[in-house]
VEXGU-491097 format. One line per field, with one value per residue (C-alpha): residue in three letters; x, y, z. Coordinates in nm, 3 decimals. Example, Ala and Ser with C-alpha at 12.3 -4.5 7.8 and 13.67 -1.06 7.14 Angstrom:
<zafis>
type = c(ALA/SER) .
east = c(1.230/1.367) .
north = c(-0.450/-0.106) .
up = c(0.780/0.714) .
</zafis>
This chain:
<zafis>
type = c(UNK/UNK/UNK/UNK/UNK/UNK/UNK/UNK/UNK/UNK/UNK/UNK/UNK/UNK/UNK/UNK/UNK/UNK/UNK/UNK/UNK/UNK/UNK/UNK/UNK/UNK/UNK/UNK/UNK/UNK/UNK/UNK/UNK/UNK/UNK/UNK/UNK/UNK/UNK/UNK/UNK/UNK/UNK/UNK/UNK/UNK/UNK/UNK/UNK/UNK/UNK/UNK/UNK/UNK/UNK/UNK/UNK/UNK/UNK/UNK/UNK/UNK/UNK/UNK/UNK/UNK/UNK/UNK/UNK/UNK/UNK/UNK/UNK/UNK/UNK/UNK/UNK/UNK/UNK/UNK/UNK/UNK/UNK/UNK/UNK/UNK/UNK/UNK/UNK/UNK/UNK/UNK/UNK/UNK/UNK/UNK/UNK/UNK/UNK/UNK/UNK/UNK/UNK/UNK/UNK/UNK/UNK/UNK/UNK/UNK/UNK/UNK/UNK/UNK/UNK/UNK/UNK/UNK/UNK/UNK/UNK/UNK/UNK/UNK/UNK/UNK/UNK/UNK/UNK/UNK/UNK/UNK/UNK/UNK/UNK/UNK/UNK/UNK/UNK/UNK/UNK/UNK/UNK/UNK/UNK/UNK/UNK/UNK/UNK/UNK/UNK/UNK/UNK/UNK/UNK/UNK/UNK/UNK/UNK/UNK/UNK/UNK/UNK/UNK/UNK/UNK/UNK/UNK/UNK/UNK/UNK/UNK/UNK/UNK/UNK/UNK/UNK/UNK/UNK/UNK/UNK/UNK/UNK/UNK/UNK/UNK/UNK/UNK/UNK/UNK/UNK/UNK/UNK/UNK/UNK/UNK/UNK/UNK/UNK/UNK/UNK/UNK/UNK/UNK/UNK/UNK/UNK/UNK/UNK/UNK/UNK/UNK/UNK/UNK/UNK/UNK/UNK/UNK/UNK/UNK/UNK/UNK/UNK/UNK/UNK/UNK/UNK/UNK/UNK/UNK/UNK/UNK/UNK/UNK/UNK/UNK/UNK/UNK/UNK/UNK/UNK/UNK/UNK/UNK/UNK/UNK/UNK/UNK/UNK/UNK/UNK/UNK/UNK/UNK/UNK/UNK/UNK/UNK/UNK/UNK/UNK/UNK/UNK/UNK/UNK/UNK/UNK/UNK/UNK/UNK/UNK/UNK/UNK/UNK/UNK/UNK/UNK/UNK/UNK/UNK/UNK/UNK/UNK/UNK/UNK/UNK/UNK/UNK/UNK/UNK/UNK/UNK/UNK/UNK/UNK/UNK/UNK/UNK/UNK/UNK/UNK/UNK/UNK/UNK/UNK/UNK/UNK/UNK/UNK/UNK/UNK/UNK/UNK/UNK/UNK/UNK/UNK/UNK/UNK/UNK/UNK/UNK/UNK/UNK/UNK/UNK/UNK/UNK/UNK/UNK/UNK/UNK/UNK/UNK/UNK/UNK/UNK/UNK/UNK/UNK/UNK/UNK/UNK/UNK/UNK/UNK/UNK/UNK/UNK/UNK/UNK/UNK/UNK/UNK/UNK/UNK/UNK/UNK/UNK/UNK/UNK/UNK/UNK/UNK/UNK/UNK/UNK/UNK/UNK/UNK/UNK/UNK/UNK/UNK/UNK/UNK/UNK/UNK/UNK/UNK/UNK/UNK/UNK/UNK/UNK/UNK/UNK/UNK/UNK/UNK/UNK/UNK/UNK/UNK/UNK/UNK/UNK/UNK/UNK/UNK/UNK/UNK/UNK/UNK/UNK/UNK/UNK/UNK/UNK/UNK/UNK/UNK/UNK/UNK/UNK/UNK/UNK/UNK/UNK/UNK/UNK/UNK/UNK/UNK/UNK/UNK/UNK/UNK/UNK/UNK/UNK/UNK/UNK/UNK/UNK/UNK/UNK/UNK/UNK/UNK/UNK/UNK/UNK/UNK/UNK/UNK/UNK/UNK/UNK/UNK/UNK/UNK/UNK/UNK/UNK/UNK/UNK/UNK/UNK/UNK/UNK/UNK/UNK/UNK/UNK/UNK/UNK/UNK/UNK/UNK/UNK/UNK/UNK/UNK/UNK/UNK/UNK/UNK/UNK/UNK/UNK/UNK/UNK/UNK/UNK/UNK/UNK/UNK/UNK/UNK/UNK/UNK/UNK/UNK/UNK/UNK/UNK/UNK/UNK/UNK/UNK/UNK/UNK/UNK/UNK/UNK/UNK/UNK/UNK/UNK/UNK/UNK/UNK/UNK/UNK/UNK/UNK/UNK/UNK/UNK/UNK/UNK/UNK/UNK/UNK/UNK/UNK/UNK/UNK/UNK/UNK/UNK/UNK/UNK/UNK/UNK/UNK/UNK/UNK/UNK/UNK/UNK/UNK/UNK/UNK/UNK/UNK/UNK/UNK/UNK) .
east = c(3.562/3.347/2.974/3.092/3.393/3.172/2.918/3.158/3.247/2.953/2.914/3.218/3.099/2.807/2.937/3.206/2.871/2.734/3.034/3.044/2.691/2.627/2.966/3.193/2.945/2.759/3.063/3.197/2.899/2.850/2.542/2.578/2.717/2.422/2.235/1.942/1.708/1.849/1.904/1.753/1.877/2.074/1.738/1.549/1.418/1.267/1.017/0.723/0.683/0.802/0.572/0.239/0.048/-0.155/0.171/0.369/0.352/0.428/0.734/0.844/0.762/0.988/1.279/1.325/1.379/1.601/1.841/1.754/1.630/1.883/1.846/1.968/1.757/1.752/1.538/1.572/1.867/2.208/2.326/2.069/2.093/1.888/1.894/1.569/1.566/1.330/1.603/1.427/1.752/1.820/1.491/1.510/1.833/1.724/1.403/1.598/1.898/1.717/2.026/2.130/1.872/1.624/1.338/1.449/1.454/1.283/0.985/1.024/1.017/0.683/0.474/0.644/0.497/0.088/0.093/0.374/0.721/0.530/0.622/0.562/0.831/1.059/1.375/1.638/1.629/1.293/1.113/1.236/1.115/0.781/0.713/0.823/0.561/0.275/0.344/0.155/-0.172/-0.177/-0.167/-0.405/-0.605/-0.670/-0.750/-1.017/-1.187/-1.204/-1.397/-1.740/-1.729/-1.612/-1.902/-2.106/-2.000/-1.988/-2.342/-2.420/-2.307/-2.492/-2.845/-2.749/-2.678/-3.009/-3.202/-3.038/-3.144/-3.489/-3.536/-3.484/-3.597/-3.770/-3.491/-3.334/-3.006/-2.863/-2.535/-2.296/-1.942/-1.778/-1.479/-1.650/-1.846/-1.597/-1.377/-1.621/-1.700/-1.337/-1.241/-1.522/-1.361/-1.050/-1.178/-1.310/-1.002/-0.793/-0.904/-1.231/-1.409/-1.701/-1.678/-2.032/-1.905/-2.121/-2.432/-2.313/-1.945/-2.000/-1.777/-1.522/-1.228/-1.328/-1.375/-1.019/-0.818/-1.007/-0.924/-0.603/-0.544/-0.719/-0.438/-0.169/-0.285/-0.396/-0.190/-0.188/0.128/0.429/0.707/0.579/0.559/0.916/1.087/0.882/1.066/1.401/1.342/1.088/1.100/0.928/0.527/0.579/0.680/0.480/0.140/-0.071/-0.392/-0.330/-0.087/-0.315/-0.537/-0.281/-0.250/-0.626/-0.676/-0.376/-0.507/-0.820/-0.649/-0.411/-0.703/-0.967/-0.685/-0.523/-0.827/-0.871/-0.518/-0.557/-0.900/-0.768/-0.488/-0.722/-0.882/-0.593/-0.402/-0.784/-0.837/-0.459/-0.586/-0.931/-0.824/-1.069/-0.828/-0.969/-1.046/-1.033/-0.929/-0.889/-0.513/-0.474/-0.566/-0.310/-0.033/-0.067/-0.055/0.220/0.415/0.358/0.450/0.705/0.940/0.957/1.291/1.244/1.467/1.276/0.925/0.776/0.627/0.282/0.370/0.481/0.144/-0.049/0.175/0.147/-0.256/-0.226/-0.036/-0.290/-0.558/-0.398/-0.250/-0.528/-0.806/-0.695/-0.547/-0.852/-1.122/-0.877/-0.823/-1.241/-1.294/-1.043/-1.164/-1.512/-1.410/-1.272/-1.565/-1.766/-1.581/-1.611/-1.960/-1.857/-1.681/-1.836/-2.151/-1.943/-1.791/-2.188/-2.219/-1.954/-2.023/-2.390/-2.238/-2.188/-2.506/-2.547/-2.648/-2.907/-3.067/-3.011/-2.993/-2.659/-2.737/-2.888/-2.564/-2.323/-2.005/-1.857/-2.101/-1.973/-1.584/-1.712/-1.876/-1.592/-1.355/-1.579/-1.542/-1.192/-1.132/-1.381/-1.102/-1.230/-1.290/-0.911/-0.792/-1.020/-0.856/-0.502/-0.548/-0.666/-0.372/-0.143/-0.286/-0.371/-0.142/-0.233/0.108/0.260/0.600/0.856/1.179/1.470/1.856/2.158/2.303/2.635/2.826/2.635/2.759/2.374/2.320/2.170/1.981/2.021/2.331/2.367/2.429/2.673/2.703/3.019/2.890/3.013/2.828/2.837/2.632/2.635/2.583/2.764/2.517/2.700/2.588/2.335/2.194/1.804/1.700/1.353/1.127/0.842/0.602/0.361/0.625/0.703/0.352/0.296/0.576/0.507/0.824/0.693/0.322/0.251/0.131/-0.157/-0.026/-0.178/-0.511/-0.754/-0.775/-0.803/-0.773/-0.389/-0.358/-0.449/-0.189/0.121/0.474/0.800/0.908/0.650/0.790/1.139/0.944/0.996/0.731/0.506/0.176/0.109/0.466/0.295/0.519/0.201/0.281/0.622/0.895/1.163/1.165/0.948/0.639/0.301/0.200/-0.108/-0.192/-0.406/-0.627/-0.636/-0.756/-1.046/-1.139/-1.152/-1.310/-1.595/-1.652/-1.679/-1.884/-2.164/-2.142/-2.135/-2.379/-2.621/-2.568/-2.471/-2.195/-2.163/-1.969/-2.147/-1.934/-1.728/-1.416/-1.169/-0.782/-0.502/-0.345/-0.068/-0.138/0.029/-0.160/-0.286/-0.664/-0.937/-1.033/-1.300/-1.118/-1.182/-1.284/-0.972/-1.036/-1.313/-1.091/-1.077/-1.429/-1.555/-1.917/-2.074/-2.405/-2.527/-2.808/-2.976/-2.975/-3.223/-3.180/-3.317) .
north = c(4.396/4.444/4.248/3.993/3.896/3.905/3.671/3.457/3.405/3.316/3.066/2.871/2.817/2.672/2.468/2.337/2.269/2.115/1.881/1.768/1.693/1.537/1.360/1.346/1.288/1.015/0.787/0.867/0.780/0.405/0.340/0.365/0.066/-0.091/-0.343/-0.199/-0.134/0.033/0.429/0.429/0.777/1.060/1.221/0.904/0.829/0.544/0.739/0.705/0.347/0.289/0.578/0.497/0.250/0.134/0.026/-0.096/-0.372/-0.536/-0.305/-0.389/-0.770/-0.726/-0.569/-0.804/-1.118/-0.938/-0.726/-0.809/-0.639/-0.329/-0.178/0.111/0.386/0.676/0.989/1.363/1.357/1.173/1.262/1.146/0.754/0.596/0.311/0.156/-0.130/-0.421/-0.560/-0.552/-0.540/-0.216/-0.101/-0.115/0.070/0.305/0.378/0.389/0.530/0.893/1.076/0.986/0.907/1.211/1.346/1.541/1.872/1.974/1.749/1.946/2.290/2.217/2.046/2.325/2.607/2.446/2.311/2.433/2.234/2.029/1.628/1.530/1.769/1.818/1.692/1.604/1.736/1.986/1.655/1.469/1.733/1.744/1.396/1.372/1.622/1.471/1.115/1.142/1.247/0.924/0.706/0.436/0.591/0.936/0.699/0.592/0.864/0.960/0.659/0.809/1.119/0.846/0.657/0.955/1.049/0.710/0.703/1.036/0.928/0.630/0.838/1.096/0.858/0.705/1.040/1.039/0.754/0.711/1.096/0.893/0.563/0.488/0.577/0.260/0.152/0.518/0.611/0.766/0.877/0.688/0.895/1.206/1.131/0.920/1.226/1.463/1.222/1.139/1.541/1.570/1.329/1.489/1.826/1.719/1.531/1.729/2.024/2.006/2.185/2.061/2.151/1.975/1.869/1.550/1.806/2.051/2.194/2.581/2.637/2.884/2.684/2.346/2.525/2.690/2.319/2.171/2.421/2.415/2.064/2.041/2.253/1.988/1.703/1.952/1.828/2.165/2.365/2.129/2.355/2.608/2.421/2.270/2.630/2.764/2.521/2.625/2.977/3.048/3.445/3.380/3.274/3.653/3.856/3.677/3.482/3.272/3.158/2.907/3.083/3.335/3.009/2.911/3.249/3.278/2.956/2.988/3.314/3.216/2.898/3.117/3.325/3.086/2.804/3.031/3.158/2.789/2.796/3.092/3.021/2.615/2.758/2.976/2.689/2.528/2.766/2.870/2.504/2.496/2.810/2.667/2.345/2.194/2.047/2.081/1.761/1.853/1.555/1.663/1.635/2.045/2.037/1.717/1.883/2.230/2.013/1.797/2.133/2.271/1.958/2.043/1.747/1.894/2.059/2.411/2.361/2.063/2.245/2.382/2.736/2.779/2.800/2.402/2.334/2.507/2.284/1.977/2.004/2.094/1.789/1.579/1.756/1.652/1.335/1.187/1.276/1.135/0.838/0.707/0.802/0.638/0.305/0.259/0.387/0.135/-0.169/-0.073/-0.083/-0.435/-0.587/-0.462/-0.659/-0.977/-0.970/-1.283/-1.128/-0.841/-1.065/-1.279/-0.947/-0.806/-1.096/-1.114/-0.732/-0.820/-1.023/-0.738/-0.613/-0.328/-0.405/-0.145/0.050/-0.056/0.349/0.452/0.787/0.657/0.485/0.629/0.703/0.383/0.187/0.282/0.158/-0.114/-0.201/-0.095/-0.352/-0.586/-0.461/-0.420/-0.749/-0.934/-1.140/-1.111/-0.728/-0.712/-0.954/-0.729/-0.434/-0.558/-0.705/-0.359/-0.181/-0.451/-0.470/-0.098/0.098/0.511/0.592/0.411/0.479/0.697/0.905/0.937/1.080/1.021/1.312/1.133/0.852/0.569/0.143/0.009/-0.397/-0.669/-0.983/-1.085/-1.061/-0.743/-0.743/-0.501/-0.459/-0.619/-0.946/-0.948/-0.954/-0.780/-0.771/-0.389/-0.115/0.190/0.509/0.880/1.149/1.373/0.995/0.928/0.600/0.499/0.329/0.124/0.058/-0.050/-0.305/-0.496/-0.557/-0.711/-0.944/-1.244/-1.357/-1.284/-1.251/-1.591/-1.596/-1.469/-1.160/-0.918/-1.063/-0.984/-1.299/-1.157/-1.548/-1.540/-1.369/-1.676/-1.848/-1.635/-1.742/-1.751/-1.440/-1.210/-1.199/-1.090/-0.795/-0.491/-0.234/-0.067/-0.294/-0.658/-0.659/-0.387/-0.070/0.097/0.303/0.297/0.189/0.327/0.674/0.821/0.593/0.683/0.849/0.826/0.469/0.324/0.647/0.553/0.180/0.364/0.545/0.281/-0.033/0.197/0.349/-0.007/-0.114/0.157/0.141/-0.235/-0.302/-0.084/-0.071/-0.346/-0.215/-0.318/-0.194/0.010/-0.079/0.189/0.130/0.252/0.299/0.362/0.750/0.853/1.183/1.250/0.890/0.659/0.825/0.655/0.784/0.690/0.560/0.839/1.100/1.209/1.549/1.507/1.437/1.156/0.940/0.611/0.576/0.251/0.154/0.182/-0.027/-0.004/-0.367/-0.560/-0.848/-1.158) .
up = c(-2.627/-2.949/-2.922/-3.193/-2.988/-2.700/-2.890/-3.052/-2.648/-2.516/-2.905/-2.764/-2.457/-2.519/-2.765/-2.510/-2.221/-2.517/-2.597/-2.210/-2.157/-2.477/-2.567/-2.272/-1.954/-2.099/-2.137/-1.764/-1.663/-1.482/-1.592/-1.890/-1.912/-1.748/-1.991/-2.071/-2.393/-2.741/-2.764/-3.134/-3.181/-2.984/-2.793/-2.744/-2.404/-2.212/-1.983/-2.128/-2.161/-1.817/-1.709/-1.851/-1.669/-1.973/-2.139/-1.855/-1.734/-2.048/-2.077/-1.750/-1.778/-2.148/-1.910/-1.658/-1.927/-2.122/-1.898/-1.509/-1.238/-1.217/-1.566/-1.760/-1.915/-2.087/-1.927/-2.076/-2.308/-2.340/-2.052/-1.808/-1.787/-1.480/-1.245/-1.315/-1.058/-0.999/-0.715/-0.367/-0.189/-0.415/-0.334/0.055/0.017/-0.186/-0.005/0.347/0.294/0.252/0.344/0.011/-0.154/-0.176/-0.406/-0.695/-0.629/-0.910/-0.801/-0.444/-0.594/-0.791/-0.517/-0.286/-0.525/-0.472/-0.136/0.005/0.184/0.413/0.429/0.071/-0.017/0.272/0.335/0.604/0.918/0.794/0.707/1.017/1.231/1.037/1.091/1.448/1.503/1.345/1.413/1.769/1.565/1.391/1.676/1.710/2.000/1.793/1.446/1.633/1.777/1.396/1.314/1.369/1.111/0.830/0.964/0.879/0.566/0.420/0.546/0.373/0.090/0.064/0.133/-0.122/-0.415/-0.294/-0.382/-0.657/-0.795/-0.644/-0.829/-1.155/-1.102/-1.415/-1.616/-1.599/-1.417/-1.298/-1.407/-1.159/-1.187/-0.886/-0.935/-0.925/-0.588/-0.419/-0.411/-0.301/-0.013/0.088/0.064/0.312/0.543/0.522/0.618/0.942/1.034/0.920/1.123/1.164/0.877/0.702/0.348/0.285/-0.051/-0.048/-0.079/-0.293/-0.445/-0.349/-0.025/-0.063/0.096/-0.117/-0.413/-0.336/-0.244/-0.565/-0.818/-0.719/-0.702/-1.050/-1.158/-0.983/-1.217/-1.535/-1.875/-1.937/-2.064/-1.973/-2.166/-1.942/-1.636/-1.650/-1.751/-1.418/-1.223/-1.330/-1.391/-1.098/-1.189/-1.506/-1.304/-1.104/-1.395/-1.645/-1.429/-1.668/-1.629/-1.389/-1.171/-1.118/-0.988/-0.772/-0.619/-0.548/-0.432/-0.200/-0.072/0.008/0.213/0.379/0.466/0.593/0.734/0.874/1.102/1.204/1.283/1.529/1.632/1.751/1.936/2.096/2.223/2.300/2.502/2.707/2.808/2.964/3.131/3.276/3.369/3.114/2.826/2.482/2.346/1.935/1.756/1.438/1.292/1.290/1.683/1.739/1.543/1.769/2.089/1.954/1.885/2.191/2.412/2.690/2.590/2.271/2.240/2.095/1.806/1.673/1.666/1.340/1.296/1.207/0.815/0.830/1.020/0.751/0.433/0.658/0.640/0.285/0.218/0.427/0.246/-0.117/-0.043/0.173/0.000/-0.324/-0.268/-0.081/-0.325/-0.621/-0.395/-0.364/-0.685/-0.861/-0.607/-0.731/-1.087/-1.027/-0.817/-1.157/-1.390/-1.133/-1.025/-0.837/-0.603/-0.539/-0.459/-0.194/-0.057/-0.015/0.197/0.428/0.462/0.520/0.822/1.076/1.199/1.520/1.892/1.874/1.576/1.244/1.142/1.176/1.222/1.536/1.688/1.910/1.885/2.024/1.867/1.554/1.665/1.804/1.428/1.247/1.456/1.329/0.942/0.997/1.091/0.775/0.606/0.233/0.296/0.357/0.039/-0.173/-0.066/-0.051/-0.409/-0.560/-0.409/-0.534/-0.888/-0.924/-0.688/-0.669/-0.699/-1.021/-0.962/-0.746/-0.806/-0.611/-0.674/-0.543/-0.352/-0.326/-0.509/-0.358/-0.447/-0.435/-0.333/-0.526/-0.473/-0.799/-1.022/-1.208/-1.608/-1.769/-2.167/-2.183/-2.063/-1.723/-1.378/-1.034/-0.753/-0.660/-0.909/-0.851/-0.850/-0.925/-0.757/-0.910/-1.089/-1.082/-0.960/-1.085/-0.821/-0.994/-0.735/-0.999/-1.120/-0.746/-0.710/-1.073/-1.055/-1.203/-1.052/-0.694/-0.759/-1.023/-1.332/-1.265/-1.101/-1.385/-1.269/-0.956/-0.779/-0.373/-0.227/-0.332/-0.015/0.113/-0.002/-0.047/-0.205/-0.002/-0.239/-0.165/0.195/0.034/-0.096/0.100/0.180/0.490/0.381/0.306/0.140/-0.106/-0.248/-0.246/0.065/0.009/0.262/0.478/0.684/0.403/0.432/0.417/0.733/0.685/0.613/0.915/0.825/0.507/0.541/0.797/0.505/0.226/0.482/0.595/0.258/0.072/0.353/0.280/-0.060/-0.091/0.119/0.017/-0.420/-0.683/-0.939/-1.327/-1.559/-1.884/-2.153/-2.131/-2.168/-1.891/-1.917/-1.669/-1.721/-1.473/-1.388/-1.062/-0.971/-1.140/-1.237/-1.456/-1.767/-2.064/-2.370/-2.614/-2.356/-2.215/-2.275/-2.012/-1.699/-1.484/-1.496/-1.384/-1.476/-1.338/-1.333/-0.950/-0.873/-0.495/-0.342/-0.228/-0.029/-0.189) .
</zafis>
């Protein structure tokens, strides 16, 4: 066979792959059929209006009163139409159904590549054994013995932006990124709990391991090269023949994390396996010590344990999801108590409320003194709107993705709309399909939510609807943990986290906003950033201003 023949070959083939995915799939496909917005031309797409949190909710809100709540749209090319729903019978079975129902593999194989195939990535029986195993270290009893070292580091944090300021106190109103320092402190947090390191970010940003989860992170939510990026995922050869700049990151920074984790890993089964020998248990209650216990538990069958590589991803994920999604929830719920001074003042004193049975330093308190005030911060009823009404209005996670790993006939609440006119109340999914998951969307429901649902107004918890109880979800009737077998984890951890943090923080400094103004971006979560300064990463300066009671 001469080259041309064997070209001409190859020509016709393509061509014919070409004819199928661009011609003949789209019309066998259901959902296309699905009302949904125009195609204006043969490559459009619908993702980034229903991706972008600036733009969204109006796109959404435009949706709903024009096609329903199960909705056709267009991702990557003519061939790839998507269930968008806004259905919360769809949703539940969507988000519990996770035999069928799974994240797209391509999503898998990137957060897999940074942080390895711990839960946020794992599926099946690999994520079901994952979970079973950690699920003991996030029991009530060990959340709490984790209460003092937030105490402590929301109390550091407090001191340090107090030398800060006091350093520069005739400068006017001080100026700090909340962003910036929230995350330092939360990362902090998480290192302890996690398994027991102190990176001492609060103080300063030069230890080895920090510097190593942070740079590579930074690379997780970088705009950088996204041809690049998506031709990695599906041709994973090309990052070890030809490493760029920020693989070779990656590669460091996991190095140094296998290196230095990986010592803790040793070192706490050390511990672990000498206190079984001495009769004197060790007591470590960080989530690295919990999750070698857990492991090692004799009713633990030895086919559902997990080798020390899935301990090591699991604190990664822990370490990337925890971290973030804290600092973002007080950062935003800072953000909003700027804008409505009102509140924030009437939050200050209901905060202002719980006092200590002993020394008014906290440094000074014991460890059960400082559950014993946190039950009383965790059960402040404004404290708890506040919070619930910043994860409603500005959820970290804007939006999920799931697809179908087998023809699937999805349910409805409310009637379905098809392009010919008619009406159904299921909508058949294909396999291989992506169904888009707006958590974003449930919570800014006008339908559900009022009105005034685009607005932060915490007493509507107060007085809740009928419909927001249809709502699914693991929080308050919130998406923003998700729902189903694939929940956050991590949640009760989380609240510790955010309640103590505010409580320092509010307590101690008044917020206003310094006319900067801030948008929405998703990247990876919903981050702040300074309109016009994008190129500067994710920032939310506010003025910071140390209280004094009148």
């Amino acid at each position: 066979m001469s080259l041309l023949q064997l070209f001409l070959g190859w020509l016709v083939l393509l061509v014919i792959v070409l004819v199928y995915y661009l011609l003949i799939l789209p019309r066998l496909n259901p959902l296309g059929r699905l009302s949904g917005p125009p195609i204006r031309s043969f490559f459009v797409n619908h993702l980034q209006p229903v991706l972008d949190p600036a733009r969204s909710p109006i796109v959404y809100d435009h949706l709903v009163k024009h096609y329903g709540r199960s909705i056709r749209i267009r991702g990557v090319g003519p061939w790839d139409d998507r269930l968008l729903t806004l259905d919360p019978v769809s949703l539940s079975h969507v988000l519990k159904n996770t035999a069928i129902y799974e994240k797209p593999w391509q999503s898998r194989r990137l957060i897999t590549s940074l942080i390895g195939c711990g839960m946020l990535s794992a599926e099946g029986q690999m994520h079901k054994r994952q979970r079973r195993v950690a699920t003991p270290a996030f029991s009530v009893q060990n959340l709490r013995a984790l209460i003092p070292l937030v105490f402590q580091k929301g109390n550091e944090l407090k001191d340090r932006w107090k030398d800060i300021i006091q350093k520069e106190e005739n400068s006017g109103p001080h100026v700090l990124d909340i962003c910036h320092w929230v995350s330092r402190a939360t990362f902090d947090v998480i290192g302890l709990a996690g398994f027991d390191y102190n990176f001492n970010a609060i103080q300063d940003e030069s230890n080895e391991l920090f510097l190593a989860y942070k740079d590579m992170f930074e690379i997780a939510i970088s705009q950088g090269n996204l041809f690049r990026t998506l031709l990695s995922i599906y041709s994973p050869t090309l990052n070890q023949l030809f490493p760029d700049k920020a693989v070779k990151t990656v590669r460091r920074c996991q190095a140094v994390i296998r290196r230095v984790a990986g010592n803790l890993i040793q070192e706490k089964k050390y511990k672990i396996e000498e206190g079984e020998r001495s009769g004197h248990a060790y007591t470590g209650r960080d989530l690295l010590t919990l999750l070698l216990k857990s492991n090692t538990a004799v009713d633990l069958p030895p086919e559902q344990r997990i080798d020390d590589d899935d301990i090591l991803n699991n604190i990664n994920t822990f370490m990337f999801a925890g971290s973030d999604t804290s600092s973002l929830t007080v950062t935003w719920t800072l953000h909003l108590l700027a804008r409505h001074p009102e509140l924030q003042s009437r939050l200050r004193s209901e905060l202002s409320s719980v006092t200590t049975s002993s020394s008014p330093k906290i440094s000074d308190l014991t460890d059960e003194e400082m559950r014993t005030m946190f039950s009383d911060i965790d059960a402040l009823p404004f404290l708890h709107n506040v919070i619930r009404e910043s994860l409603r209005l500005i959820p970290p996670v804007h939006s999920s993705l799931r697809v179908a790993t087998k023809d699937d006939d999805v349910p409805t609440m409310y009637p379905v709309q098809w392009i010919n006119g008619s009406t159904s109340n299921t909508v058949h999914v294909p396999k291989g399909s992506f169904v888009h998951v707006s958590i974003e969307a449930f919570n800014l429901d006008k339908d559900v939510w009022g009105q005034d649902a685009w607005d932060f107004c915490p007493d509507r918890w107060d007085n809740l609807s009928e419909k927001v109880s249809e709502q699914p979800g693991l929080f308050s009737n919130l998406l923003t943990f998700s729902a189903g077998p694939r929940s956050c984890i991590g949640l009760r951890f989380s609240m510790i986290e955010i309640k103590t943090f505010l409580f320092f923080l509010i307590t101690n400094f008044v917020f206003e906003e310094t006319g900067d103004k801030i948008i929405k971006a998703n990247v990876v979560l919903t981050r702040p950033y300074v309109s016009g300064k994008y190129s500067a990463g994710s920032r939310l300066p506010l003025k910071v201003i140390p209280y004094v009671p009148s």
